[in-house]
N, CA and C of each residue as an Amber inpcrd file, in Angstrom:
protein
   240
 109.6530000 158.5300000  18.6750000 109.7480000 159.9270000  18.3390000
 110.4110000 160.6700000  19.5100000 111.5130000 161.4250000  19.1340000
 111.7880000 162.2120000  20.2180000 110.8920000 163.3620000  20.7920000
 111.2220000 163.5880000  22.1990000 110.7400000 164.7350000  22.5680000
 111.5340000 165.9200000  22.5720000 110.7880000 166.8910000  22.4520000
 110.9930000 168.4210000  21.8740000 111.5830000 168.9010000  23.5790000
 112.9790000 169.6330000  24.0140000 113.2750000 170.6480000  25.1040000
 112.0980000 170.9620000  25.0570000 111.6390000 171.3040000  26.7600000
 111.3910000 172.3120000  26.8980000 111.6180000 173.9890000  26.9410000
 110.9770000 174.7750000  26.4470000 111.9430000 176.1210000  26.1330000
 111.6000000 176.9860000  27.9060000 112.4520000 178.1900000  27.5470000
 112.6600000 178.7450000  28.6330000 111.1910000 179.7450000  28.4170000
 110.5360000 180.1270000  29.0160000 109.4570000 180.7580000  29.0510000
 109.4450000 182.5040000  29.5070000 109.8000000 183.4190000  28.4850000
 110.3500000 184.6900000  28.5340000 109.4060000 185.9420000  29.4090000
 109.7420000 185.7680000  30.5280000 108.6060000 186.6430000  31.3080000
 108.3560000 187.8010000  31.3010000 107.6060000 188.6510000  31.3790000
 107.0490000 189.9240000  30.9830000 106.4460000 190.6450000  32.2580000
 106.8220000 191.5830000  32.4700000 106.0830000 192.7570000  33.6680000
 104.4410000 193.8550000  32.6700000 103.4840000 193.8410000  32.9680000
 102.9000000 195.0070000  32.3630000 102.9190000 196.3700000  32.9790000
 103.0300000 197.2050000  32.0620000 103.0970000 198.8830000  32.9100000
 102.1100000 199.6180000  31.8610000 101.4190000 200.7720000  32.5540000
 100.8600000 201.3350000  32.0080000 101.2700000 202.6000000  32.0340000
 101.7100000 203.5830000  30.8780000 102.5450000 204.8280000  30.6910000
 101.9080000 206.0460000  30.8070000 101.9280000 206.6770000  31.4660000
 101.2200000 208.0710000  31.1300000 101.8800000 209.1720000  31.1440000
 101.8940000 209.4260000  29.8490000 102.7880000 210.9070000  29.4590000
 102.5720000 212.3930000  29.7710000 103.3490000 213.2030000  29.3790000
 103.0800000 214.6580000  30.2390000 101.8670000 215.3430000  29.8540000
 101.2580000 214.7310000  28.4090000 100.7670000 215.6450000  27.4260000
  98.9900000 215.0400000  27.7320000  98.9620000 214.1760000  28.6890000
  98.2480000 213.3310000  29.7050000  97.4310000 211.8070000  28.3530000
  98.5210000 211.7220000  27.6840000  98.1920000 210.2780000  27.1130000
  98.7890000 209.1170000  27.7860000  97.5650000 207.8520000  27.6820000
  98.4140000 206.6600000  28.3960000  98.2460000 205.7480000  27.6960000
  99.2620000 205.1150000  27.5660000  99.1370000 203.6480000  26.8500000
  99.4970000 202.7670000  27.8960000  98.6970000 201.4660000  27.7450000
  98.2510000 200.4880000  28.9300000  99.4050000 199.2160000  28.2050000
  99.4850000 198.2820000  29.0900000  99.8470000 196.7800000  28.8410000
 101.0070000 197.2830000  28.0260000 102.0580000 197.7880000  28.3640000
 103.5780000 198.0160000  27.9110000 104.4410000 197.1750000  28.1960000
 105.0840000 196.1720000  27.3900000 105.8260000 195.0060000  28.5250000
 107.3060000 194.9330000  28.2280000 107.6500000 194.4970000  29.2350000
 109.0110000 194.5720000  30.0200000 109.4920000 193.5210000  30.3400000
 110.6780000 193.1440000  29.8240000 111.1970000 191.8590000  30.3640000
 111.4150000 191.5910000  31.8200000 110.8020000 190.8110000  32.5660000
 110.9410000 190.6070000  34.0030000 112.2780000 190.6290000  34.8150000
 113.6360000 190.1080000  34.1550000 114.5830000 189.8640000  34.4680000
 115.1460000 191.1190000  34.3070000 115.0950000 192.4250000  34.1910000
 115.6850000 193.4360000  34.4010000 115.1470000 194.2600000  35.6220000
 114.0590000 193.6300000  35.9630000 113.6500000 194.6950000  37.0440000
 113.9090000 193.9040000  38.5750000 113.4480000 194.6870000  39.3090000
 113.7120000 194.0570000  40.8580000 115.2590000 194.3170000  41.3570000
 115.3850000 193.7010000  42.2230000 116.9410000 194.8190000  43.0130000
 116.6530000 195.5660000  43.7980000 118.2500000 196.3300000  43.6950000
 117.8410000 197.7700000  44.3720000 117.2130000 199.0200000  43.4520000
 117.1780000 198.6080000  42.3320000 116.5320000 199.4660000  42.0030000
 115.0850000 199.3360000  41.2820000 114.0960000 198.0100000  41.9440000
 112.8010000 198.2890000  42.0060000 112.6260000 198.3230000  40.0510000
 111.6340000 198.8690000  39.9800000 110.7490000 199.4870000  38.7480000
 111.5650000 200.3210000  37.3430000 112.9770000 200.7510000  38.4170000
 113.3600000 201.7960000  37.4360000 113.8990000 201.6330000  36.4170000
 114.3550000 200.6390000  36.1710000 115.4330000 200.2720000  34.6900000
 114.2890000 200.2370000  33.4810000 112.9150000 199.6680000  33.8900000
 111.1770000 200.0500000  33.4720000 111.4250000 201.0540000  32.8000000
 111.9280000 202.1340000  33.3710000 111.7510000 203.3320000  32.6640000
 112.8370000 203.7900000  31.2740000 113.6760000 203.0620000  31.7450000
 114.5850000 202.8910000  30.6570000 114.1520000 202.2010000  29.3410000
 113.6680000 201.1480000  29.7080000 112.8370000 200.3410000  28.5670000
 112.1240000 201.0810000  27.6480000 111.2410000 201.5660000  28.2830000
 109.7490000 202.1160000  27.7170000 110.3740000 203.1010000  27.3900000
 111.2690000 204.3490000  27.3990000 112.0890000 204.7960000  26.8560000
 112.5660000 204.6380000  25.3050000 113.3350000 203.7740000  25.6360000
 113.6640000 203.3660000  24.3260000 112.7560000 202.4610000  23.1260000
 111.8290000 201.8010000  23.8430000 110.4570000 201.1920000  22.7430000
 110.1060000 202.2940000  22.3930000 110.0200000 203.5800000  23.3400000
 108.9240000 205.0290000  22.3390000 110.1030000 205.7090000  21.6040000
 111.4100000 205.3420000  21.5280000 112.2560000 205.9000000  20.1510000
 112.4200000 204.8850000  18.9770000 111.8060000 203.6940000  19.6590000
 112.1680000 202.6370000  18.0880000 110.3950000 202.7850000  17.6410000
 109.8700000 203.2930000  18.2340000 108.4690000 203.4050000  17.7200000
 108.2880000 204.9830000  16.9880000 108.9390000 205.6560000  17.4560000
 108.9870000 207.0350000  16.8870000 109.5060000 206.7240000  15.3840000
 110.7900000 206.1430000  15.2200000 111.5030000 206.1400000  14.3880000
 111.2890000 205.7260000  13.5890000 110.4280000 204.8270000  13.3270000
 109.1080000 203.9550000  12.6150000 107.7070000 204.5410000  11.4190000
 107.4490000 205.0650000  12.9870000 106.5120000 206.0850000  12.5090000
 106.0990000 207.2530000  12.4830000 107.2220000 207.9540000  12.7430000
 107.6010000 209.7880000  12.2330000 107.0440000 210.4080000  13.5440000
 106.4920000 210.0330000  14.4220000 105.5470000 210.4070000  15.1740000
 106.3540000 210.8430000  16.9420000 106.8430000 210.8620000  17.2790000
 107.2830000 211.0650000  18.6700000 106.4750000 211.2750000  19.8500000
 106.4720000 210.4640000  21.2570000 106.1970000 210.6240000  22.2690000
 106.8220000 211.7300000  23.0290000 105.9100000 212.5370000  23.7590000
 106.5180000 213.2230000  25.0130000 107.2620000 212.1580000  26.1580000
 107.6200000 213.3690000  27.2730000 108.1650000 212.8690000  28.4850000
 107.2110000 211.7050000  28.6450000 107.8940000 210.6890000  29.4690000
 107.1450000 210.2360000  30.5480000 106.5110000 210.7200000  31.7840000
 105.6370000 210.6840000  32.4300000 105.2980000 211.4770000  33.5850000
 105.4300000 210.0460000  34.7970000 104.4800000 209.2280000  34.3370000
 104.7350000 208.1630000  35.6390000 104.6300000 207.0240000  34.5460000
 104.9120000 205.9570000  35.3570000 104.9270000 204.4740000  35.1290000
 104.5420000 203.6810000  36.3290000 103.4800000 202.9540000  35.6130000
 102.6930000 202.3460000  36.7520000 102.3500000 200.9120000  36.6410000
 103.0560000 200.0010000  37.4900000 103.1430000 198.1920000  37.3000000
 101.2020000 198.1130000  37.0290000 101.0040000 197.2490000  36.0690000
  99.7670000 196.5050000  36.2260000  98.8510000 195.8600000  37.3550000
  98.4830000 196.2450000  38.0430000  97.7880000 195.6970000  39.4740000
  98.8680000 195.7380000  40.6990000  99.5940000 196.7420000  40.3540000
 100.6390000 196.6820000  41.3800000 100.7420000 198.4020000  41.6660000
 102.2090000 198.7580000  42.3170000 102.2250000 199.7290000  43.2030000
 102.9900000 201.0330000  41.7800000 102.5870000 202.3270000  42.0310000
 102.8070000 203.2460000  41.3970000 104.3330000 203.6980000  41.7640000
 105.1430000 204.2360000  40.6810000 106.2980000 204.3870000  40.2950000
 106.3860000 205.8850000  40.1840000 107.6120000 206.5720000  41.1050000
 107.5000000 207.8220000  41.2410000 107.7750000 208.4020000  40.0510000
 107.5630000 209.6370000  39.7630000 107.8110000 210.5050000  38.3200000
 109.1740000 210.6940000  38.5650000 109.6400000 211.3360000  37.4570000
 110.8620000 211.6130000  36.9870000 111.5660000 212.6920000  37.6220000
């Protein structure tokens, strides 16, 4: 019997969001390979961005601003 590739294993950052309107949603994930560099956390914000317009768009519902974004057991991400 042959053996099966191994697959590539798609890594994930968690962030937890907290909006202006002071709601947060926890465990938001992010593909790992976009972040880090010189620019750290921030492309993060781009992401989560655009998940809360394909989630809006979905379900009629819209998110406010972001206020901060904050890595999972890690270091806090300046506001906007």
């Amino acid at each position: 019997m042959a053996r099966k590739k191994p697959t590539a294993k798609a890594e994930f950052v968690l962030f937890n969001v907290t909006y202006e309107d002071g709601t947060v949603t926890s465990n938001r994930r992010v593909p790992g390979d976009l972040l880090g560099g010189l620019d750290g956390d921030g492309p993060a914000r781009d992401v989560l961005e655009e998940q809360d317009r394909e989630i809006a768009e979905r379900s009629g519902k819209s998110r406010g601003p972001i206020k901060l974004i904050e890595r999972v057991g890690g270091k806090k991400s300046k506001a906007a």
